[in-house]
N, C-alpha and C positions, 0 to 999 in steps of 0.2 A: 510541784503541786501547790495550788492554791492553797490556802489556810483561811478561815476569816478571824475577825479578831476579838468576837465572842464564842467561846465555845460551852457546847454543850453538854454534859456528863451524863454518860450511860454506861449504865453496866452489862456485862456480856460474860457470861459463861463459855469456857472453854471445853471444849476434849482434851483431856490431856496428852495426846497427841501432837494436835494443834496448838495448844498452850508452848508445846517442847519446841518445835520449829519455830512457833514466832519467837520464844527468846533465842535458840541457836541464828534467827537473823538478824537479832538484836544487838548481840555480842560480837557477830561477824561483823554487821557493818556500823560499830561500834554507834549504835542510835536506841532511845527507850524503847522497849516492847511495844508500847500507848502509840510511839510515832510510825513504828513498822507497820500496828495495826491500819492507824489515821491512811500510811500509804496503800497497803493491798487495798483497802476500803477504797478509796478513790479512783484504786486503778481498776478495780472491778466495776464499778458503776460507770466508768470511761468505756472499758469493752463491752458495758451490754448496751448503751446508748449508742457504740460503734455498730452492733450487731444488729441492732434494729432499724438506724438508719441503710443498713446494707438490707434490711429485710424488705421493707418499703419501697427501696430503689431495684431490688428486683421484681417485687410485686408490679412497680410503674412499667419495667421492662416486658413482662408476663402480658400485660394490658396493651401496648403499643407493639407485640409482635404479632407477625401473619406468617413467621415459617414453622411449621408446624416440629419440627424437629427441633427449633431453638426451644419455641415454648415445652418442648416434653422434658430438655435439658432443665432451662429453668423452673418448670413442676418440680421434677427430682432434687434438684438443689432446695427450693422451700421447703422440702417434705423433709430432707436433711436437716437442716438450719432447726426447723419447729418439733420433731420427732426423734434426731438422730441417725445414728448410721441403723 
């Protein structure tokens, strides 16, 4: 994962829960809690920029289909994607 090479300090309140696992992944893959967090962070804003470019390119696909049965497919799938199972 990128880094840049100012960074900026925020603070964040945990659950303690969540506090428990980011250091039980801390210790596991023997890295600071701060750098565990810095990665889920990133790779979370990676999936949802994934998620959305897949939302779009279905939406393009929705707009350029004529078989009616695909577009009810790909309905279903957006209605998923934006509302859940």
């Amino acid at each position: 994962m990128a880094t840049t090479k100012e960074s900026t300090r925020q603070s964040v309140s945990l659950p303690p829960r969540l506090a428990k696992r980011i250091k039980s992944l801390a210790k596991t893959e023997r890295r600071s809690a701060n750098r565990v967090l810095v990665d889920l962070i990133e790779t979370g804003l990676e999936s949802k920029e994934r998620e959305k470019e897949r939302f779009f390119a279905l939406a393009g696909r929705l707009a350029e289909s004529t078989d009616p049965q695909e577009r009810e497919r790909i309905k279903k799938e957006l209605a998923r994607m934006t509302f859940g199972e």
